[in-house]
Backbone as JSON, one array per atom type, in Angstrom:
{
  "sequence": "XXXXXXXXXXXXXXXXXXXXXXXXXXXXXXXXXXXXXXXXXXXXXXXXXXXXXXXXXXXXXXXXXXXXXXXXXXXXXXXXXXXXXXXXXXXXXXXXXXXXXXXXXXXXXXXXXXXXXXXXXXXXXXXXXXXXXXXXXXXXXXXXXXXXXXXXXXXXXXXXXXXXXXXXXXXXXXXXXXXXXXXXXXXXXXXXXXXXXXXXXXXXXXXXXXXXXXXXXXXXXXXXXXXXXX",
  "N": [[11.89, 52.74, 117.09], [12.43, 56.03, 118.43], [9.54, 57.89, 119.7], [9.59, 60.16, 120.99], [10.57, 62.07, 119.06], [8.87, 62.71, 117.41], [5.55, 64.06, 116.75], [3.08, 63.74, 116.25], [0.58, 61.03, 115.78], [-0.12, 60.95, 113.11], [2.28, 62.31, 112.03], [4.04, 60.4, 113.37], [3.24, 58.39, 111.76], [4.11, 58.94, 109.19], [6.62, 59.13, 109.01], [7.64, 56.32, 110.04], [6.99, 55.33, 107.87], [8.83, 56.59, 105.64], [10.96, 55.87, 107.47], [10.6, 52.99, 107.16], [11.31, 52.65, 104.6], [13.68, 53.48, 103.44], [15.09, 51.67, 104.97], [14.17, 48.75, 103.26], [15.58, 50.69, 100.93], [18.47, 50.6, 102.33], [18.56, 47.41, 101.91], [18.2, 46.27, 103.96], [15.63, 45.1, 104.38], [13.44, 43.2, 102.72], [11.95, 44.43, 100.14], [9.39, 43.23, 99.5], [7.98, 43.75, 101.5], [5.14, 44.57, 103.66], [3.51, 47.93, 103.72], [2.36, 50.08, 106.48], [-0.27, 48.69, 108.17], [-2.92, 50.82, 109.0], [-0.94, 52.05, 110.69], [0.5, 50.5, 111.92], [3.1, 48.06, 111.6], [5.22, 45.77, 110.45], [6.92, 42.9, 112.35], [9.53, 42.39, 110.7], [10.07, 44.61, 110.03], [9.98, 46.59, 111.78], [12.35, 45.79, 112.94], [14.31, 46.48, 111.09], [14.32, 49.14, 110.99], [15.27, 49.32, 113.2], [17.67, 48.4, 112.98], [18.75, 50.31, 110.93], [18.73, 52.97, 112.19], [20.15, 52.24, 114.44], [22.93, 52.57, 112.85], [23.23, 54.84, 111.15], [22.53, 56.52, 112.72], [24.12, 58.57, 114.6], [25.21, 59.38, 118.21], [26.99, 61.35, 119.92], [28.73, 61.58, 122.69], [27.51, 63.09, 125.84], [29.71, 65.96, 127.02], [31.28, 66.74, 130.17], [31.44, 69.28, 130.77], [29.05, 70.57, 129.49], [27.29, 68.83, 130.97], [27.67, 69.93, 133.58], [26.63, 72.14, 133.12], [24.09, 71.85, 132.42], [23.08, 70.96, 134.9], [23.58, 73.12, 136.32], [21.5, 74.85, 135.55], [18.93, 73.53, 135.69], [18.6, 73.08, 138.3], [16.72, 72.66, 139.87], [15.25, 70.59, 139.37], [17.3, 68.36, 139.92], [16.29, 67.3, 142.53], [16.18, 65.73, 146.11], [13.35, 64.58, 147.98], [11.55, 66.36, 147.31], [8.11, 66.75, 147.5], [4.69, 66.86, 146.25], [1.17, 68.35, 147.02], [-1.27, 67.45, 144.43], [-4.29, 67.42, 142.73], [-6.31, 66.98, 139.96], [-7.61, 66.93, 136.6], [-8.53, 64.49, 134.29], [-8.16, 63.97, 131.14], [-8.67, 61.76, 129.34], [-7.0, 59.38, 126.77], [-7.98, 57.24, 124.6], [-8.5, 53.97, 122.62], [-9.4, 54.93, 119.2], [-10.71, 57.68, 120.42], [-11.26, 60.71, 119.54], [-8.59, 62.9, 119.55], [-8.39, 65.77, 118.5], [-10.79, 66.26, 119.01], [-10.73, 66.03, 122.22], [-8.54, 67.48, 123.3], [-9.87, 70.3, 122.89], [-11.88, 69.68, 124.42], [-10.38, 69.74, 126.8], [-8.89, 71.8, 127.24], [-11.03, 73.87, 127.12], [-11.72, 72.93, 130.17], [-9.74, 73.81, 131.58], [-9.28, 76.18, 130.76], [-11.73, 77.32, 132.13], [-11.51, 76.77, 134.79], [-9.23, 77.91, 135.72], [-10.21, 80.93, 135.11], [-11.95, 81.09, 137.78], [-12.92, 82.51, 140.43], [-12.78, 81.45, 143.22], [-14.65, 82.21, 144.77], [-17.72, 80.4, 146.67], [-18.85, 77.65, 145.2], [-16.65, 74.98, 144.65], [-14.65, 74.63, 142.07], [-12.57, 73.85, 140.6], [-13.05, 71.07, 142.06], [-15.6, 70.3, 141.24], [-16.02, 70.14, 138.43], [-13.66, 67.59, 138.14], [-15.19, 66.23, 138.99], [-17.29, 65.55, 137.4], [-15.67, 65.36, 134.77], [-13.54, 63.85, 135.17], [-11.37, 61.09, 133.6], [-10.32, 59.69, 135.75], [-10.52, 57.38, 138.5], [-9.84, 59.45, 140.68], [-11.49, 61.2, 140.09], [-14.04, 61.27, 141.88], [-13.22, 62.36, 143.91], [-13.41, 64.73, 143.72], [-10.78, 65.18, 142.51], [-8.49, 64.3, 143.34], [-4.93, 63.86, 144.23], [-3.45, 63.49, 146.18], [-0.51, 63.8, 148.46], [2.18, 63.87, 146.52], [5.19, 62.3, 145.31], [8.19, 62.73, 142.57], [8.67, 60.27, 141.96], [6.65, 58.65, 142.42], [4.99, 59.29, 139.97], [4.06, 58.92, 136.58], [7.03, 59.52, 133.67], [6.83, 61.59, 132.18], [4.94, 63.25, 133.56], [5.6, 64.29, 135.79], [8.15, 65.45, 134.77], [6.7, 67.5, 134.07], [5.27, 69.15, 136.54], [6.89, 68.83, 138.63], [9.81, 70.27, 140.34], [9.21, 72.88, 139.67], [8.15, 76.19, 140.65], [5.81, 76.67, 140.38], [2.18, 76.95, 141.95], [-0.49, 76.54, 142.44], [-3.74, 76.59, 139.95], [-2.07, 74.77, 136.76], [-1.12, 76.82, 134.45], [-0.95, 75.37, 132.21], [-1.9, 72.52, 129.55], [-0.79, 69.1, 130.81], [0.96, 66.99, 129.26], [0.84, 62.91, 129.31], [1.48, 59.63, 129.06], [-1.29, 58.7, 129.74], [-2.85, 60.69, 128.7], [-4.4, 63.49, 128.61], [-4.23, 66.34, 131.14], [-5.43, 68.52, 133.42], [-4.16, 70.48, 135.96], [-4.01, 70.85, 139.34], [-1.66, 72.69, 141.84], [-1.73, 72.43, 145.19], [-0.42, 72.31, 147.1], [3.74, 72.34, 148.15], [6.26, 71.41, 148.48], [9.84, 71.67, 149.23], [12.48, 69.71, 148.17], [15.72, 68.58, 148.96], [18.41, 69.39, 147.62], [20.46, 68.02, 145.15], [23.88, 66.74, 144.87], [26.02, 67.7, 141.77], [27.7, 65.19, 141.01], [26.02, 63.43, 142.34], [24.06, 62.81, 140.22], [24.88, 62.71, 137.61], [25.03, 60.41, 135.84], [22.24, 60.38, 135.29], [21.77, 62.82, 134.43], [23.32, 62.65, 132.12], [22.4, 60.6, 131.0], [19.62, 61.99, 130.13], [20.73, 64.5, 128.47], [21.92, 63.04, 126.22], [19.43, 61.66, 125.52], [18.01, 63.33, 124.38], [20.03, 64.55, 121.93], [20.2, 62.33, 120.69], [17.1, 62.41, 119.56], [17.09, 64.61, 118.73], [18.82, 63.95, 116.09], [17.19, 62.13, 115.06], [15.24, 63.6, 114.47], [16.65, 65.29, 111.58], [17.6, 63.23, 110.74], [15.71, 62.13, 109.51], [13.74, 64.46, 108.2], [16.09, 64.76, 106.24], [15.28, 62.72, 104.79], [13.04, 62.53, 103.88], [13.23, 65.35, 102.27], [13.39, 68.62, 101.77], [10.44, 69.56, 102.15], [9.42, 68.23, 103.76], [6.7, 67.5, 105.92], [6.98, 66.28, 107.99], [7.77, 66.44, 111.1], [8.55, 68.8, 113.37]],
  "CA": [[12.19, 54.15, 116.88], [12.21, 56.98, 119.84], [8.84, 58.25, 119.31], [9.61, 61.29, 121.11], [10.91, 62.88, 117.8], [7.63, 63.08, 116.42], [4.93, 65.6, 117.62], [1.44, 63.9, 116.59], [0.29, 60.08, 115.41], [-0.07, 61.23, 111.45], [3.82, 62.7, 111.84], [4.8, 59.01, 113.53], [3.41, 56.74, 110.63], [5.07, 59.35, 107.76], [7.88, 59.41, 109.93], [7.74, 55.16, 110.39], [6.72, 54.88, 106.27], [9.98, 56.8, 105.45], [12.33, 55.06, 107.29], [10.75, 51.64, 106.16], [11.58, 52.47, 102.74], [15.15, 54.0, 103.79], [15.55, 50.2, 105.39], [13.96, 48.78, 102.06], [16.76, 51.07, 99.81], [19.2, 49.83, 101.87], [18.94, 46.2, 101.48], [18.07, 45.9, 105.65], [14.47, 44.85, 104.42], [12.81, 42.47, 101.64], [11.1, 45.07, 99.25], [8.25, 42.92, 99.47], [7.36, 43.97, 102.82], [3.58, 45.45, 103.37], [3.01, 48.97, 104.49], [1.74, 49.95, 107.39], [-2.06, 48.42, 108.13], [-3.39, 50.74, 110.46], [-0.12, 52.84, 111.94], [1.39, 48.78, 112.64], [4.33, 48.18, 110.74], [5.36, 44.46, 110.52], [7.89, 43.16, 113.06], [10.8, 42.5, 110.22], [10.32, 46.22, 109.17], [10.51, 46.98, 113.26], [13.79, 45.05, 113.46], [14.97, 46.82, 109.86], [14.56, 50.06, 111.16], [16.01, 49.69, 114.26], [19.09, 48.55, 113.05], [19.52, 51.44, 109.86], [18.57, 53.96, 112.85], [21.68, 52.1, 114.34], [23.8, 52.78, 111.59], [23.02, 55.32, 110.34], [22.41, 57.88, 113.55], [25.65, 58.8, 116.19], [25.09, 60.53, 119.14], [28.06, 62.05, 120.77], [28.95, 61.67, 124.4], [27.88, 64.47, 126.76], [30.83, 66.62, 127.7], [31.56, 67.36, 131.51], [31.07, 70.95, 130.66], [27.43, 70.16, 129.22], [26.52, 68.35, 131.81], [27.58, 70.88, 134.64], [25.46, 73.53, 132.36], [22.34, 71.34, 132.33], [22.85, 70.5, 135.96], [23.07, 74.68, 137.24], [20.19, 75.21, 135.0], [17.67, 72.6, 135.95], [18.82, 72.22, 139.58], [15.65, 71.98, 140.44], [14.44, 69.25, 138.86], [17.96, 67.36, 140.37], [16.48, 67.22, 143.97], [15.54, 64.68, 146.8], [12.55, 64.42, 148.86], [10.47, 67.03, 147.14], [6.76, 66.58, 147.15], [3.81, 68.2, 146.24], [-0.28, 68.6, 147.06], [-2.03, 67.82, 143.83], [-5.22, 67.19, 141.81], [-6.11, 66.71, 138.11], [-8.64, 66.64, 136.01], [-7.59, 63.66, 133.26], [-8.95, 63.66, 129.83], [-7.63, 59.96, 129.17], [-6.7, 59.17, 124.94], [-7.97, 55.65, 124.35], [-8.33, 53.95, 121.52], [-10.57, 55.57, 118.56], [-10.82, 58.62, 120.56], [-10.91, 62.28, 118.55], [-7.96, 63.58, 119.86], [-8.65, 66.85, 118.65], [-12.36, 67.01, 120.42], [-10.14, 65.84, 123.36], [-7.85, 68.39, 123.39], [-11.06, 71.07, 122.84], [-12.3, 69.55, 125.83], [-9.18, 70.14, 127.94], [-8.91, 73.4, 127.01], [-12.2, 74.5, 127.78], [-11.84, 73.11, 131.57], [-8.08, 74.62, 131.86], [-9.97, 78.05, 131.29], [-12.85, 77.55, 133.28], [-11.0, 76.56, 136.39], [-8.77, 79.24, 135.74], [-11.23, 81.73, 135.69], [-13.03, 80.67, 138.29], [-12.61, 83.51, 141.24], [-12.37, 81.03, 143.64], [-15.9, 81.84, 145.36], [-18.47, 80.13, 146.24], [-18.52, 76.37, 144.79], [-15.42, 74.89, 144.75], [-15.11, 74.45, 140.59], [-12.13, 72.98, 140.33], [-13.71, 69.78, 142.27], [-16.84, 69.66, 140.66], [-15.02, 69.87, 137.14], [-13.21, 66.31, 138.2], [-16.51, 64.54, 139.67], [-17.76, 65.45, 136.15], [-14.84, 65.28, 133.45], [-12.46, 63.45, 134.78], [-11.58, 59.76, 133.56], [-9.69, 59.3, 136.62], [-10.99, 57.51, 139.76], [-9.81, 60.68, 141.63], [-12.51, 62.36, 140.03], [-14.99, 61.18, 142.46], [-12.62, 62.9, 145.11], [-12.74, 65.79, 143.31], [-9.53, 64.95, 141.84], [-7.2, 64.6, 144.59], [-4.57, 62.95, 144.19], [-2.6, 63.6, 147.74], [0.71, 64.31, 148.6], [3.02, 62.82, 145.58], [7.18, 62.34, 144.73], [7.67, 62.82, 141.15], [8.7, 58.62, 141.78], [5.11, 58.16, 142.58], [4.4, 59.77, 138.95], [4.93, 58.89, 134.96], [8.04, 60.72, 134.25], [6.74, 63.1, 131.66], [4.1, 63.88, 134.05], [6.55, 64.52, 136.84], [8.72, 66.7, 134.34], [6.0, 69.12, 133.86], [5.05, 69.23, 137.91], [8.28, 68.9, 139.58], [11.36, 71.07, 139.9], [9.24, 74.42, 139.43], [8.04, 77.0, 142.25], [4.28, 76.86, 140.41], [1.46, 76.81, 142.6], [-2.4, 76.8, 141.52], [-3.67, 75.54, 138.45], [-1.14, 75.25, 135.82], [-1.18, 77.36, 132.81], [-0.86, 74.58, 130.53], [-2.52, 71.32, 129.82], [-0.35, 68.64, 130.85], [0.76, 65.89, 128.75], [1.12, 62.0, 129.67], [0.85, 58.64, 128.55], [-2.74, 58.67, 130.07], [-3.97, 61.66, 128.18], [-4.07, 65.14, 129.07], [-4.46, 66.59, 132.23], [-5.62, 69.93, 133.84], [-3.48, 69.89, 136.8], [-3.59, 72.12, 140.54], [-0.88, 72.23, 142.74], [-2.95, 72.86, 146.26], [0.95, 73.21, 147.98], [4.42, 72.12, 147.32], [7.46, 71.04, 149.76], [11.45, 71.63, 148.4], [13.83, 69.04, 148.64], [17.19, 68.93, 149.35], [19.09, 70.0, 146.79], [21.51, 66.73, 145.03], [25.14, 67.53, 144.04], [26.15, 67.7, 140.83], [28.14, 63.53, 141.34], [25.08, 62.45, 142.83], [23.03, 62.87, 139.45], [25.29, 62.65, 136.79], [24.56, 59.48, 135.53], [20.67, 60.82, 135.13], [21.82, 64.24, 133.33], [24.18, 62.28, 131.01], [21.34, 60.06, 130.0], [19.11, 63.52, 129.6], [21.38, 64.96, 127.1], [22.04, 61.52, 125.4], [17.96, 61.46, 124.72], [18.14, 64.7, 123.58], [20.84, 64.63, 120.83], [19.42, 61.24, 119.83], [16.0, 63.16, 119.59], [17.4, 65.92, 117.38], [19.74, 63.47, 115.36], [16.04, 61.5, 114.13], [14.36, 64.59, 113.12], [17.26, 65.47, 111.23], [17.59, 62.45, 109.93], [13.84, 61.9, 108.92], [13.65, 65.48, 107.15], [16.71, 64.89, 105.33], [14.94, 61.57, 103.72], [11.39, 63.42, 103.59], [13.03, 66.68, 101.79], [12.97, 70.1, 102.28], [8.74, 70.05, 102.09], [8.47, 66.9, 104.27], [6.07, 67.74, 107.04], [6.82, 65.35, 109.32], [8.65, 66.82, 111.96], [8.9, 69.94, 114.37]],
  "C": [[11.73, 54.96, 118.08], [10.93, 57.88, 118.95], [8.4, 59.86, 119.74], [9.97, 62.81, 120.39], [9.82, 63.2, 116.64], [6.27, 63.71, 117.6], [3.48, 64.46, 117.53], [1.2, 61.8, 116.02], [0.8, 60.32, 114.06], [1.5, 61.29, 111.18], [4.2, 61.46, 111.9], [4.33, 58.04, 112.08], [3.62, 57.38, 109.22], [6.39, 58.84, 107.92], [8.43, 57.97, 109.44], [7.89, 55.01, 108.32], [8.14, 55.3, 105.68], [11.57, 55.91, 105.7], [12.43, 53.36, 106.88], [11.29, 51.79, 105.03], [12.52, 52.81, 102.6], [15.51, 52.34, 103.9], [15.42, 49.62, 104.0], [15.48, 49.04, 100.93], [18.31, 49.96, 99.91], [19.92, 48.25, 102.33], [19.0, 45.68, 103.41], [16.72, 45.1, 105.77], [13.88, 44.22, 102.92], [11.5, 43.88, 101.17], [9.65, 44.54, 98.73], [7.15, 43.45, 100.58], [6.23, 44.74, 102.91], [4.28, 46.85, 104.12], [2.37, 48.75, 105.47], [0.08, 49.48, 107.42], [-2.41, 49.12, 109.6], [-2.67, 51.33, 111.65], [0.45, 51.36, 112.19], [2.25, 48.16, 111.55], [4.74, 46.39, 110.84], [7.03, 44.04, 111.66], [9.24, 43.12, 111.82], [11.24, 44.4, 109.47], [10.47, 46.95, 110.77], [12.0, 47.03, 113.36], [14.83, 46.16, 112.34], [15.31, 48.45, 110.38], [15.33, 50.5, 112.02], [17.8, 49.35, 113.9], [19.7, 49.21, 111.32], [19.72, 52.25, 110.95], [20.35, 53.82, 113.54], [22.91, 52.46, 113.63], [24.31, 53.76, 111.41], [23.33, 57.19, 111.42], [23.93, 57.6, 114.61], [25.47, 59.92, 116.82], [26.57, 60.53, 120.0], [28.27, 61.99, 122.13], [28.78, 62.76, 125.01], [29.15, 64.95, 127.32], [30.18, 66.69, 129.25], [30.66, 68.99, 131.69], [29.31, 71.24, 130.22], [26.85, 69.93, 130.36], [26.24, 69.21, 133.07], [26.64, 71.84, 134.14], [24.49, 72.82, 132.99], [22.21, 71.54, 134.32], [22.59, 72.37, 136.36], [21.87, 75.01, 136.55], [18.71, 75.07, 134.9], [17.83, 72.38, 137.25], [17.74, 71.98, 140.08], [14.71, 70.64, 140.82], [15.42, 67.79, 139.5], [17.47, 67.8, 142.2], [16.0, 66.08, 144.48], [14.55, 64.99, 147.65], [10.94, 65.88, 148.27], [8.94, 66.3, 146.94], [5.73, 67.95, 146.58], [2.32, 67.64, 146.43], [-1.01, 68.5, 145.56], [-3.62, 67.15, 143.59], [-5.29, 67.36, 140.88], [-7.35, 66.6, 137.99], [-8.07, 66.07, 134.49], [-8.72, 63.45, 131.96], [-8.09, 62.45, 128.89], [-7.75, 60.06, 126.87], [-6.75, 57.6, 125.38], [-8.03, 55.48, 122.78], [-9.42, 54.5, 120.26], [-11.19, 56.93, 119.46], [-10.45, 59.99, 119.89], [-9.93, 63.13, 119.8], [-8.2, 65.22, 119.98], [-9.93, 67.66, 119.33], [-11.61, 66.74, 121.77], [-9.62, 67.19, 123.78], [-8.7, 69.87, 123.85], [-11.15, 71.13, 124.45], [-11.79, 69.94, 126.9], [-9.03, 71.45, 128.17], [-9.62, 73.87, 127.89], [-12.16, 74.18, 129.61], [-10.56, 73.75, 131.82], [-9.15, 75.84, 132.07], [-10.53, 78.27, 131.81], [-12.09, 77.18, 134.62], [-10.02, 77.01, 136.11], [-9.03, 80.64, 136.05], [-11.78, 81.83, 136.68], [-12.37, 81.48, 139.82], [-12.37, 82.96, 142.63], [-13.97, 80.66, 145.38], [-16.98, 81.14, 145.39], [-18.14, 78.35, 146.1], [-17.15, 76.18, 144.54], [-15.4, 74.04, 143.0], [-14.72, 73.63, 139.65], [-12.3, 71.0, 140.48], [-14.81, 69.09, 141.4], [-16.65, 69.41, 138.83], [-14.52, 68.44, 137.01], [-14.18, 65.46, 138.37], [-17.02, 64.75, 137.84], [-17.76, 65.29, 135.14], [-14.33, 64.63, 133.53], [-12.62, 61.7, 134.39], [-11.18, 59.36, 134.61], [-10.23, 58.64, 137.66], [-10.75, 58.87, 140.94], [-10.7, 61.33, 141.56], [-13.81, 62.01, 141.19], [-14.52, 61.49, 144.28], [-12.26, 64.29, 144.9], [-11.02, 66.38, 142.65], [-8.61, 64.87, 142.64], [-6.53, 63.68, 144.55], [-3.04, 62.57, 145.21], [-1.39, 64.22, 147.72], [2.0, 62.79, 147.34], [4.7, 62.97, 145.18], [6.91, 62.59, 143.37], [8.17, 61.46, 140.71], [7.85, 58.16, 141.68], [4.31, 58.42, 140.99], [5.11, 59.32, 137.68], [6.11, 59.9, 134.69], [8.09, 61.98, 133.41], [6.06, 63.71, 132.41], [4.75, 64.57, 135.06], [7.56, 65.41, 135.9], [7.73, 67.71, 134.35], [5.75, 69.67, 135.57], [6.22, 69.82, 139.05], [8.84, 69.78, 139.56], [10.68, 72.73, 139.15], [8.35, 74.75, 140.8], [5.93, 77.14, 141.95], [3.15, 76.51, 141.6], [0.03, 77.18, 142.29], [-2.75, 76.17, 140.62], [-2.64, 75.4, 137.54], [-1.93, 75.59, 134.58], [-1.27, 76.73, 132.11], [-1.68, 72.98, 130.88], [-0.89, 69.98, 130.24], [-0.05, 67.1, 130.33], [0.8, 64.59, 129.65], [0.53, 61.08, 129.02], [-0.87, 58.41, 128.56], [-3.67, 59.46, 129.23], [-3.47, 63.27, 128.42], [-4.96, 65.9, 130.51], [-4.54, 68.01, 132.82], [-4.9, 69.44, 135.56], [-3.45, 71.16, 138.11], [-3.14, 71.68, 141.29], [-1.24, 72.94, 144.02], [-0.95, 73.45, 147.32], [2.13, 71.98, 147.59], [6.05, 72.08, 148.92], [8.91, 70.43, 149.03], [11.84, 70.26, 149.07], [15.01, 69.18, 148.59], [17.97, 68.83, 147.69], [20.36, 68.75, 146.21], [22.91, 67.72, 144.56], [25.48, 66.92, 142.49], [26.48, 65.91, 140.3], [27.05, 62.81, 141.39], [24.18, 62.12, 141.46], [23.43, 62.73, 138.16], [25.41, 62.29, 135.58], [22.94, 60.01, 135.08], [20.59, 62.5, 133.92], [22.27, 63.54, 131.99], [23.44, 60.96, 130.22], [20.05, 61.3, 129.29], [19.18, 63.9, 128.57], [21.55, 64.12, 125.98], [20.47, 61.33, 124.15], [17.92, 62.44, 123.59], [18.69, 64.87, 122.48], [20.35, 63.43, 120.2], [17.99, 61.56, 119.06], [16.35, 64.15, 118.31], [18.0, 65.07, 115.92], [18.18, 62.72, 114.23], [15.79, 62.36, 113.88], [15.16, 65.1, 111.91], [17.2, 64.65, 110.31], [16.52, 61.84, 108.59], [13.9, 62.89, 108.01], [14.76, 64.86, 106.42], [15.97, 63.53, 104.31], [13.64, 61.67, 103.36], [11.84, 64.41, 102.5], [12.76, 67.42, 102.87], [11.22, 70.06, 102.63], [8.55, 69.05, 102.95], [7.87, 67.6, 105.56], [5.99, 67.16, 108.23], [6.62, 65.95, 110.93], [9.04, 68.03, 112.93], [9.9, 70.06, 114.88]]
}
């Protein structure tokens, strides 16, 4: 299942428990099958789901006309050779970690090296030698001149393809965790044509409607009250 249709852990194993028992109804899965132990689902209830989700979900082909939208709208994000200057401060999610003291945590340095007037000690550095999980942190977080190839690619959606410069406003997600993130400087690239990228938008949109089509799908077999789902 695309796990990008669910917002938090708790949401994914309602989310996962639902459509086992959708598979289960119909007749894709031995009604003997355990529940989850633990958020871990058994592989024949893996296999069951993946092929009701098959079934069951149809995503639509991006139009032409879609795709040219997305493309004038994001051109940014379709370019070549851009780089940028950053550092981070990484508040890593392992296993048995309190997410929500995580999160806390992140916070609190986002605002303080936000605040931080810029005199004097340098705050954002000493923030990384002290918080971060990262080996960068003992470079004050530096993590040089980077492509957004060089980077995970949610991390590189939030970074890339905007004109920001400084800390960012927001925490930044990624597989790794969450990340307080400053962009020290920032170098355009050339601009792709619409042909050159096409293929990359028209998987984009693809995620996307597949993305909407599970939550959809999920609430409608949760109910009106099911909480899964955002």
């Amino acid at each position: 299942m695309d796990t990008t249709a669910v917002d938090n852990s708790a949401d994914f194993d309602a989310a996962t428990e639902l459509l086992r028992q959708a598979a289960i109804r119909e007749g894709l899965l031995d009604a003997a099958d355990p529940a989850a132990a633990e958020g871990v689902i058994s592989a024949a209830a893996s296999q069951a789901i993946e092929a009701l989700l098959e079934r069951e979900i149809r995503v639509p082909e991006p139009s032409e006309e879609a795709c040219r939208r997305h493309h004038a709208a994001h051109a940014a994000q379709y370019t070549r050779g851009e780089r940028a200057a950053l550092r981070h401060v990484l508040f890593a999610v392992t296993p048995g970690v309190d997410v929500v003291a995580l999160r806390k945590r992140a916070e609190a340095c986002l605002l303080d090296v936000r605040c931080h007037d810029g005199t004097g000690a340098d705050r954002f550095a000493a923030a990384a030698r002290e918080l971060s999980n990262c080996p960068s942190g003992a470079a004050g977080g530096d993590l040089g001149w980077l492509a957004a190839s060089d980077c995970a690619p949610e991390f590189a959606r939030e970074v890339f393809g905007h004109a920001e410069v400084g800390v960012l406003p927001r925490l930044v997600h990624s597989r790794f965790g969450l990340h307080v993130v400053e962009v020290l400087q920032r170098e355009s690239g050339e601009a792709l044509p619409f042909e050159a990228v096409r293929g990359a938008i028209e998987a984009t949109l693809r995620q996307q409607s597949y993305a909407t089509a599970l939550r959809q799908y999920v609430q409608l077999l949760g109910g009106a009250e099911s909480p899964l789902v955002q």
